[in-house]
Each structure stands twice: as C-alpha cells, then as structure tokens.
C-alpha positions as CSV (number, residue, x, y, z in Angstrom):
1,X,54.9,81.3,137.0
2,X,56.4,82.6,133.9
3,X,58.3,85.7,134.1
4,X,56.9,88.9,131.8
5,X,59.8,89.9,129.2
6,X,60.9,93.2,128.4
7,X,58.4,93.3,125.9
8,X,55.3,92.3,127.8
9,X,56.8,94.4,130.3
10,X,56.4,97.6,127.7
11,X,53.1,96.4,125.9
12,X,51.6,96.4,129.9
13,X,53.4,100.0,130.5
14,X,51.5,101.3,127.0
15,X,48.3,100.0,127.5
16,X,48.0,101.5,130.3
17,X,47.9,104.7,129.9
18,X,43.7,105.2,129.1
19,X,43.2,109.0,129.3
20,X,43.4,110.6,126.0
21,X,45.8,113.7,127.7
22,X,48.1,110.9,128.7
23,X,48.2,108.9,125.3
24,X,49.3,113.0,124.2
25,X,51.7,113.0,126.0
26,X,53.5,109.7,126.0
27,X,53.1,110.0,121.7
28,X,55.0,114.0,122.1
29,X,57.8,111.6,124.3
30,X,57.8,109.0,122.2
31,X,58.5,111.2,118.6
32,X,60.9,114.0,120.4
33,X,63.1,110.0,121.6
34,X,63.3,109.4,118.4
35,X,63.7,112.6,116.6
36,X,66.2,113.7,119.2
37,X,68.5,109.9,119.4
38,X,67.8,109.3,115.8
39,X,68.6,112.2,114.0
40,X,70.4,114.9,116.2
41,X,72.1,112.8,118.7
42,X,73.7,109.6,116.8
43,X,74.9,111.6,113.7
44,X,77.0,113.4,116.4
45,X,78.0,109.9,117.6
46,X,79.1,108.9,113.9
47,X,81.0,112.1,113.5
48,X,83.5,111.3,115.3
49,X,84.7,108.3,113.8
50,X,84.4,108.9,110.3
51,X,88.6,109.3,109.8
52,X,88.9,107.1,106.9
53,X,86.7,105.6,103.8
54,X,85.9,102.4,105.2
55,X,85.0,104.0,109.0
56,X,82.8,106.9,107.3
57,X,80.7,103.6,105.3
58,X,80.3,101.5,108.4
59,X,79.4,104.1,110.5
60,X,76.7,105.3,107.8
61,X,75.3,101.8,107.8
62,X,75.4,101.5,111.5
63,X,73.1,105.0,111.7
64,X,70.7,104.1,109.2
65,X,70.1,100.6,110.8
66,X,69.8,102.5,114.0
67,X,67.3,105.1,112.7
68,X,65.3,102.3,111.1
69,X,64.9,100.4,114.6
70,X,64.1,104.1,116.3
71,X,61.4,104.4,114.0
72,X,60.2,100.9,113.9
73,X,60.2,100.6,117.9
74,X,58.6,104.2,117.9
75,X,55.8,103.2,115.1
76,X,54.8,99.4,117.0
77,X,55.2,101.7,120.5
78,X,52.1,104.2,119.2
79,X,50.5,101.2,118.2
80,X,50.2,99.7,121.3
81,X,49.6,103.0,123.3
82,X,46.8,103.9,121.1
83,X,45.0,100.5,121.3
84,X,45.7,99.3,118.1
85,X,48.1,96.1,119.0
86,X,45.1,93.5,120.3
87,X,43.7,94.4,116.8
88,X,46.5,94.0,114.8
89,X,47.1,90.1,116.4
90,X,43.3,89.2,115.9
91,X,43.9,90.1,111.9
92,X,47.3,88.6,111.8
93,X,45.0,85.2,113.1
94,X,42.6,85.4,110.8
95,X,44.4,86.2,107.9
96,X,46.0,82.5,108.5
97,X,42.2,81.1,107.9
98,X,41.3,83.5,105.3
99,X,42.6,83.5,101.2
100,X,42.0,86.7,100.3
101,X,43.3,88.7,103.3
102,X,46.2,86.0,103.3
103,X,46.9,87.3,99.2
104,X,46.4,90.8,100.4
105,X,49.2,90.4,103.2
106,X,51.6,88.8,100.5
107,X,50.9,91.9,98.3
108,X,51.3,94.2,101.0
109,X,54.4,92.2,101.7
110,X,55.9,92.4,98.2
111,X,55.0,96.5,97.9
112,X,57.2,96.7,100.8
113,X,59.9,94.9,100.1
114,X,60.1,96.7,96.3
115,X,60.1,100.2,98.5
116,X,62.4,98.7,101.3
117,X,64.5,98.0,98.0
118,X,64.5,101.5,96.3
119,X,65.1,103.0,99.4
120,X,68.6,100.6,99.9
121,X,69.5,101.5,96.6
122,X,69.0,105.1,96.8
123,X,71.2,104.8,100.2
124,X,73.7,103.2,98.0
125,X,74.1,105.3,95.7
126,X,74.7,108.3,98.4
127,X,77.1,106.0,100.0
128,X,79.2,105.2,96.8
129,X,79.7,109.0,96.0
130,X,80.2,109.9,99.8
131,X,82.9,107.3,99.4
132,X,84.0,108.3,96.1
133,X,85.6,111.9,98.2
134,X,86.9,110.0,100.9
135,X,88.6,107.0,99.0
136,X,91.1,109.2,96.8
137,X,92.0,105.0,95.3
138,X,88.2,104.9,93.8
139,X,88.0,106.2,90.3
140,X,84.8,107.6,88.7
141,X,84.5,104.3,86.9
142,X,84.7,102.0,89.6
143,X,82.2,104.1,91.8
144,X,79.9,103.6,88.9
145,X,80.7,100.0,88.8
146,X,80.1,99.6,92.2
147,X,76.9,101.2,92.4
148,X,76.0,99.1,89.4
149,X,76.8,96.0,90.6
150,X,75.5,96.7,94.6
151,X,72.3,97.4,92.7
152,X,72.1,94.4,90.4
153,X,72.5,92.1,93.6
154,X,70.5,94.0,96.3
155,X,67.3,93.8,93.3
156,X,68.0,90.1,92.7
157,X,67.9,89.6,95.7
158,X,64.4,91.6,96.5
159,X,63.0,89.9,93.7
160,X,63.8,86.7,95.1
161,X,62.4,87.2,98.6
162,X,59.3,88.3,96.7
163,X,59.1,85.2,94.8
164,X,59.6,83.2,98.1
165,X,56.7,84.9,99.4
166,X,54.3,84.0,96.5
167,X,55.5,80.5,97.7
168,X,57.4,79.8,94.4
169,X,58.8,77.0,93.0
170,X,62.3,78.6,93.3
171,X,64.0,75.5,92.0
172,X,62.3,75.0,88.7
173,X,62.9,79.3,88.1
174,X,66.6,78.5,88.8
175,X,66.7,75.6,86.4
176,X,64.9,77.4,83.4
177,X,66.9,80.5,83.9
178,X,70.1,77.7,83.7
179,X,69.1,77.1,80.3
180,X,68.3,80.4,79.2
181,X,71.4,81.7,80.4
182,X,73.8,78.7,78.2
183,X,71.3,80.0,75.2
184,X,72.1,83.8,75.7
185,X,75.4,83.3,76.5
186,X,75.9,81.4,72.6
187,X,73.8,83.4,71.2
188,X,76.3,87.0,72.5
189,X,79.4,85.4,73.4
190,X,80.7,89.0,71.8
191,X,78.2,90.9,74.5
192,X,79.5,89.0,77.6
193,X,82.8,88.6,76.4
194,X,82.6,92.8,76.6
195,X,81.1,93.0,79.8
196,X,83.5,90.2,81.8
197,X,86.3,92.6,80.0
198,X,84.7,95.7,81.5
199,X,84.9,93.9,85.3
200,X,88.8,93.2,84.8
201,X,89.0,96.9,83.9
202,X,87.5,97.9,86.8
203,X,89.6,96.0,89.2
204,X,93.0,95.7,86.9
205,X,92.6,100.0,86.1
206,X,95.7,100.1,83.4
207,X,94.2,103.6,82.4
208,X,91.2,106.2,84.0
209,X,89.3,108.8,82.2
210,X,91.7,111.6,81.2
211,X,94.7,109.3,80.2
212,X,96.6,109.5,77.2
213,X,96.7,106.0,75.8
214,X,97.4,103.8,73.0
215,X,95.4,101.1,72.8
216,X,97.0,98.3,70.0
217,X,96.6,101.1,66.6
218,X,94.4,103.5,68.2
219,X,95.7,106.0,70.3
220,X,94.0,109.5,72.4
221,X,92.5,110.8,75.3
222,X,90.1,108.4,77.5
223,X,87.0,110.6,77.4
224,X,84.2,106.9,79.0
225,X,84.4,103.6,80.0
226,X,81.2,101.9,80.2
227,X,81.6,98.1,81.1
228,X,80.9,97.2,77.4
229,X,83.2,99.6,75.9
230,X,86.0,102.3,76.0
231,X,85.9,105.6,74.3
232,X,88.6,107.5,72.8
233,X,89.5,111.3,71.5
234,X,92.3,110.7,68.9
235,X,94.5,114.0,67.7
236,X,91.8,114.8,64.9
237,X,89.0,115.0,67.1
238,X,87.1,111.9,66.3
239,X,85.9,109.6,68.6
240,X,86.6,105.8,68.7
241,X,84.8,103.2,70.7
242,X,86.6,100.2,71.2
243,X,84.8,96.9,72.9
244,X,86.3,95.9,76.0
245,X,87.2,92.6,75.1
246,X,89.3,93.2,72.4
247,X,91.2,96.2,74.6
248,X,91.9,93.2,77.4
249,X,93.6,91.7,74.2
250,X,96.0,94.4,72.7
251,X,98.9,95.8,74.7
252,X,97.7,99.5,76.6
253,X,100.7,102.2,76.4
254,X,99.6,104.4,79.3
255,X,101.9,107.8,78.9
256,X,99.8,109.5,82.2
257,X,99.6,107.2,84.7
258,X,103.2,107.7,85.7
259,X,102.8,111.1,85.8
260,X,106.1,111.7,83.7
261,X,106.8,111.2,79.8
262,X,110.4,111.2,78.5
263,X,110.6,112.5,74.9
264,X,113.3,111.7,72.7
265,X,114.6,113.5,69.8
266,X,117.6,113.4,67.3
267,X,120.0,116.5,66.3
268,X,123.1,115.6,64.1
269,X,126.5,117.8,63.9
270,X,129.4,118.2,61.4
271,X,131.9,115.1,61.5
272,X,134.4,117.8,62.6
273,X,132.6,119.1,65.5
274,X,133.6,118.0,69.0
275,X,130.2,115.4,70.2
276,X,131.5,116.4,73.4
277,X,131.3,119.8,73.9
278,X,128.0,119.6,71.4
279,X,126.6,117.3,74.1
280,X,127.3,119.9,77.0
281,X,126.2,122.8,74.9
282,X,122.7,120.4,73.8
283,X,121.9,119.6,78.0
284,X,122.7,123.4,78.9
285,X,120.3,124.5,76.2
286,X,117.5,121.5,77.0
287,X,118.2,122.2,81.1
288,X,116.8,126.0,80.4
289,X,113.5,125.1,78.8
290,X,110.6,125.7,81.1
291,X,108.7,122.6,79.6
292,X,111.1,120.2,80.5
293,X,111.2,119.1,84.2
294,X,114.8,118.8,86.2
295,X,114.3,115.6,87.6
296,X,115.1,113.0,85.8
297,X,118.3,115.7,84.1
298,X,118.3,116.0,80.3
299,X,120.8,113.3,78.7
300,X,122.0,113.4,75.5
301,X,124.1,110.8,73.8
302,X,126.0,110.0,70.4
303,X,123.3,107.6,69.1
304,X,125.0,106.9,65.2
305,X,127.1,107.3,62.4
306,X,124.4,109.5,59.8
307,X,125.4,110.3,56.1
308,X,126.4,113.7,56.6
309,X,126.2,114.0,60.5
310,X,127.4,112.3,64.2
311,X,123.6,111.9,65.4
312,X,122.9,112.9,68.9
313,X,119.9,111.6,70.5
314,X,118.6,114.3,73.5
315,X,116.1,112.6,75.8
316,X,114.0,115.0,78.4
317,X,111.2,114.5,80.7
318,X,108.0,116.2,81.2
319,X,105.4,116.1,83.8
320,X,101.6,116.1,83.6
321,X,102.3,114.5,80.1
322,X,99.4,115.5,77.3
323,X,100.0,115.5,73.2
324,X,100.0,119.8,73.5
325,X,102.6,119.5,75.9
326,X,104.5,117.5,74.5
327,X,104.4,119.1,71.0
328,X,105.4,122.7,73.2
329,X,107.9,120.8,74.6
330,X,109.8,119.7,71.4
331,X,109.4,122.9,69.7
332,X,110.8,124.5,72.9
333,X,113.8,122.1,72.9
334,X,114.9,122.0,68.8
335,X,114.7,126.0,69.1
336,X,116.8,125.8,72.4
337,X,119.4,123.9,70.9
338,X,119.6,125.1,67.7
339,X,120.0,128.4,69.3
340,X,123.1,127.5,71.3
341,X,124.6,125.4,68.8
342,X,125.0,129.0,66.2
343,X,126.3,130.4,69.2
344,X,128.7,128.1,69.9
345,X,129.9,127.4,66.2
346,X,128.6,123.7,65.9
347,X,127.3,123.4,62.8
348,X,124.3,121.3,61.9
349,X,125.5,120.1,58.6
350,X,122.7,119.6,55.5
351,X,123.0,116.1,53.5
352,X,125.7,115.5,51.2
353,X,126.8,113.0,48.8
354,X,130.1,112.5,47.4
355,X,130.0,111.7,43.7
356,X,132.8,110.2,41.9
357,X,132.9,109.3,37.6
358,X,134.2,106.1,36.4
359,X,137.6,105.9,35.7
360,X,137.5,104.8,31.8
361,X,135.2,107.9,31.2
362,X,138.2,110.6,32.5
363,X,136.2,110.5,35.9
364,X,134.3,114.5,36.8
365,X,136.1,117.9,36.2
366,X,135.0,121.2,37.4
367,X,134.2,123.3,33.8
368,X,137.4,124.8,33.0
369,X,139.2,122.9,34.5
370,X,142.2,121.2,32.2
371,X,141.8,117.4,31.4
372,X,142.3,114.6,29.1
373,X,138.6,115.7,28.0
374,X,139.4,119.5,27.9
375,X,142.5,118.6,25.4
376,X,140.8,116.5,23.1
377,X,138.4,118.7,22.3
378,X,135.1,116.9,23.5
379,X,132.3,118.3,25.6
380,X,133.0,117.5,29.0
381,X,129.8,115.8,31.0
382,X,128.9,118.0,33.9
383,X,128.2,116.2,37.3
384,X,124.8,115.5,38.0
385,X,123.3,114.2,41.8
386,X,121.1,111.8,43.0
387,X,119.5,114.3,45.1
C-alpha cells in the first residue's frame, strides 16, 4: 500500500469539509494565514536583516518569493475546498485531446507569462532605487543601467519561454537573428561602438553627473549620460553631446572626483627684492583667504628668471572644486597678496626694456644733455621703444 503525501494528505483534509458554514470558515482561515504570514509577519522577519545593500536585496527577493507561494498555496487551497480541483484535472485531460482548448491554454499561458514579466520588472525597478539609498557606491547612472539591462534580459527571456510554448523552432530564430545581428552590427558599427562605450562607463565611472571635466577639447559640467552619449554644460552655457565611443578614446581630466583642486598662479617682484621674505609674506597672505583650504598648506616657489621680474609661482588648494570657485578663489588670492606685498614694500615691478643706440651714431642722450651731437650742432634723435 502506497503511502498518501502531504499533498493528498491536504487535498483529503479540503474536500472534506461539505457544509457551506464550514467551507466559510476554512476560506476566512485560509486568507487571515496568508494575509497575516505574508504581509504582516515576514516583513517583520526581513527587517531585521536588512544592515547592508546586498542583505536588504536578498531579503526583498526572499519575501516576495515567499508571498507569491502564500498566495499560490492559498489560491490551489480554495480551489480544492470549494470543489473545484476534480474539475480542474478533468480539463487539464482533455485539453491534451483537444486543439482548440490546447491553443487556448498556450495563450492563457503566454498572457501570464507577459504579466508574470511586468510584474518582475516593476519589482526591479523598486529594488534598483531601494538599493540605490542603501549602496552609497551606486551612481544614478549605473542604477539606471542596471535597471536597463535587468530588464532587457528578464524580457528576452519571457519572450523566449513564450516562444517555447508555441513549440518553436528556437534554433532556426537563433540562426536568422545571427545574421541579422552581423548585418546591423556593419550597418552601425558607430551605434554599437557608443553603446559598448556607454557599458565601460558604467563599470570604469572616471566621472558622474555633476563633475567638472575635460573631455580631449571640450570641457564643463556633466549635466547626463545615457549609454550612447555624454552631455556637457561648458562656461558659456551651451550644451555639448559627445558619443561615448569617442570619450573612451580621449584622455578625461576629472578636477571633482578628488574632491580637491590645486590652482596655480604666477606673481613676479623687483630683481632687488628679497624672494625670500616675498615668499613668506605671499603664503601668510594665501594662508588667510577663506577660499583656500589648509590642508595641503599654500607653497610658493621662485619659478623663473622674467624680463623685468623674479617670478614666483603660488600654488593653493580648494575643496568642493567648481569653475565659480575657483575664479573666487584666484581673485581672493591676487588681491591677498597684492595687499601684503604694498605693505610690506615688495614691489611688483611693470615691464621694462633697456634700450641702447649704436655706437657709430653717438649712441642715446637725454635732450640737453651735452654730446658729440649737441656740439656739432645736429638734431639729436630722441629714444624711441619697442613697447
């Protein structure tokens, strides 16, 4: 003697219940089990281990799978208690004998697995932003990418458990969509070559949205970055979209990502002027500018021999680093140091050139001055600059 299952243990329990007070009844148990372990008591459960990203996701998955088998179990349960199940096997046997109900099952079939589908991806995409705030790694573009690309696969897929259920020919779809894809893929090399770019993006991430970068000539604010492109904001307010497979080719200058910029600019003094003491007086003046963090310290250095000047290059950091702070930052720091440098006497010397004549012509004299011009009587040439 065979022994009864768990199952054919239950379908005997639900069948046998044959008054319609006691059907009531068990149905009112059966949807207060569900509702209450379902949807009150195992989010409870899940709460409680949802300390990081990756937890919070599996637990999610592992509720919703739970919920689904509540619900199925509940649903095939009422079935059987309401006298349904006998039924529902003497259809399922003649459907095998019968076209039409056998094409209605397979449409049935493929509705459900479209909806089964939608729902998935609609549980995706509240999963990707729920992990979005929890992963503080995940930028907005890679949560879109993400969801993108979940999508994309979890569809392909639906479409090809519908197609096995229309029993077809999977292998001759997969070899026609072979050659389509090598004719596509000549016919927008430019196309794919964007969107492969777009992937490394995602996963490489030398700049988000909000970075100042300079992408080969092109330089601004990341304002979007779609997997076929990136968008700039340049200085002048104009937008440029650049394909993503030509920024994959052309060095990225990043100036946020560090979080730090240093800036760098040039201040000459007199040749008689101590570079010393002007290089104290420059990092005092630099070192009181509230634009200009104190970690890395102000330097400043004698950088070159100018015409008219010892050139001293100052170099300064500043955090949160965007073109309007930067520009404050500069102006703060040449009026700073400018400032000190009257105070202290240092002069910052204009550009001069020393002219000299040639000797055959008596060279230059000041007017009045007496020369072998002045005593001859000629007209003496005044001195005239290249300036």
């Amino acid at each position: 003697m065979l022994q009864a299952t768990p199952v054919d243990a239950a379908r005997s329990f639900l069948t046998g219940f044959e008054t319609l007070g006691a059907r009531l009844g068990v149905t009112v148990l059966v949807l207060v089990v569900v509702a209450g372990f379902g949807w009150l008591l195992f989010p409870r459960l899940v709460e409680g281990v949802q300390d990081s990203a990756l937890q919070w996701a599996v637990s999610g998955a592992v509720l919703r799978a739970a919920q689904l088998c509540l619900l199925v179990g509940g649903g095939l349960s009422l079935v059987y208690l309401w006298g349904y199940g006998p039924a529902l096997s003497t259809l399922a046997d003649e459907a095998t004998n019968d076209q039409e109900l056998r094409v209605l099952g397979r449409a049935i079939g493929s509705v459900a697995v479209f909806f089964a589908a939608y729902a998935v991806a609609r549980y995706l995409s509240n999963a990707v932003a729920n992990l979005g705030k929890h992963a503080e790694w995940l930028t907005d573009h890679q949560e879109e990418i993400l969801l993108r690309t979940a999508q994309l696969f979890l569809f392909g897929f639906a479409g090809i458990v519908i197609l096995g259920i229309w029993d077809t020919n999977l292998g001759g779809l997969l070899v026609g969509a072979g050659f389509l894809g090598i004719v596509v893929g000549f016919a927008a090399r430019q196309t794919l070559g964007s969107l492969i770019a777009g992937f490394v993006l995602m996963f490489s991430r030398p700049f988000t949205i909000g970075d100042w970068v300079e992408i080969g000539d092109q330089e601004g604010i990341v304002t979007d970055i779609t997997i076929f492109h990136t968008r700039l904001e340049n200085f002048d307010g104009e937008f440029v979209i650049i394909p993503n497979d030509r920024v994959s080719d052309r060095p990225v200058t990043n100036r946020s990502q560090k979080g730090l910029l240093r800036i760098r600019v040039d201040v000459g003094i007199d040749y008689e002027a101590d570079p010393e003491r002007a290089r104290t007086v420059a990092v005092e003046a630099i070192s009181e500018c509230n634009e200009v963090v104190d970690a890395p310290p102000p330097q400043v250095f004698p950088k070159a021999f100018g015409d008219s000047a010892v050139v001293l290059e100052t170099r300064f950091w500043i955090d949160h680093p965007t073109p309007p702070r930067k520009w404050k930052a500069v102006s703060a720091v040449v009026t700073s140091v400018k400032s000190a440098f009257e105070d202290e006497g240092i002069k910052i010397p204009f550009p001069q050139r020393e002219l000299t004549g040639r000797a055959e012509n008596g060279g230059f004299h000041v007017r009045g001055e007496a020369g072998p011009a002045a005593d001859s009587g000629e007209a003496q040439p005044e001195p005239r600059s290249n300036d």
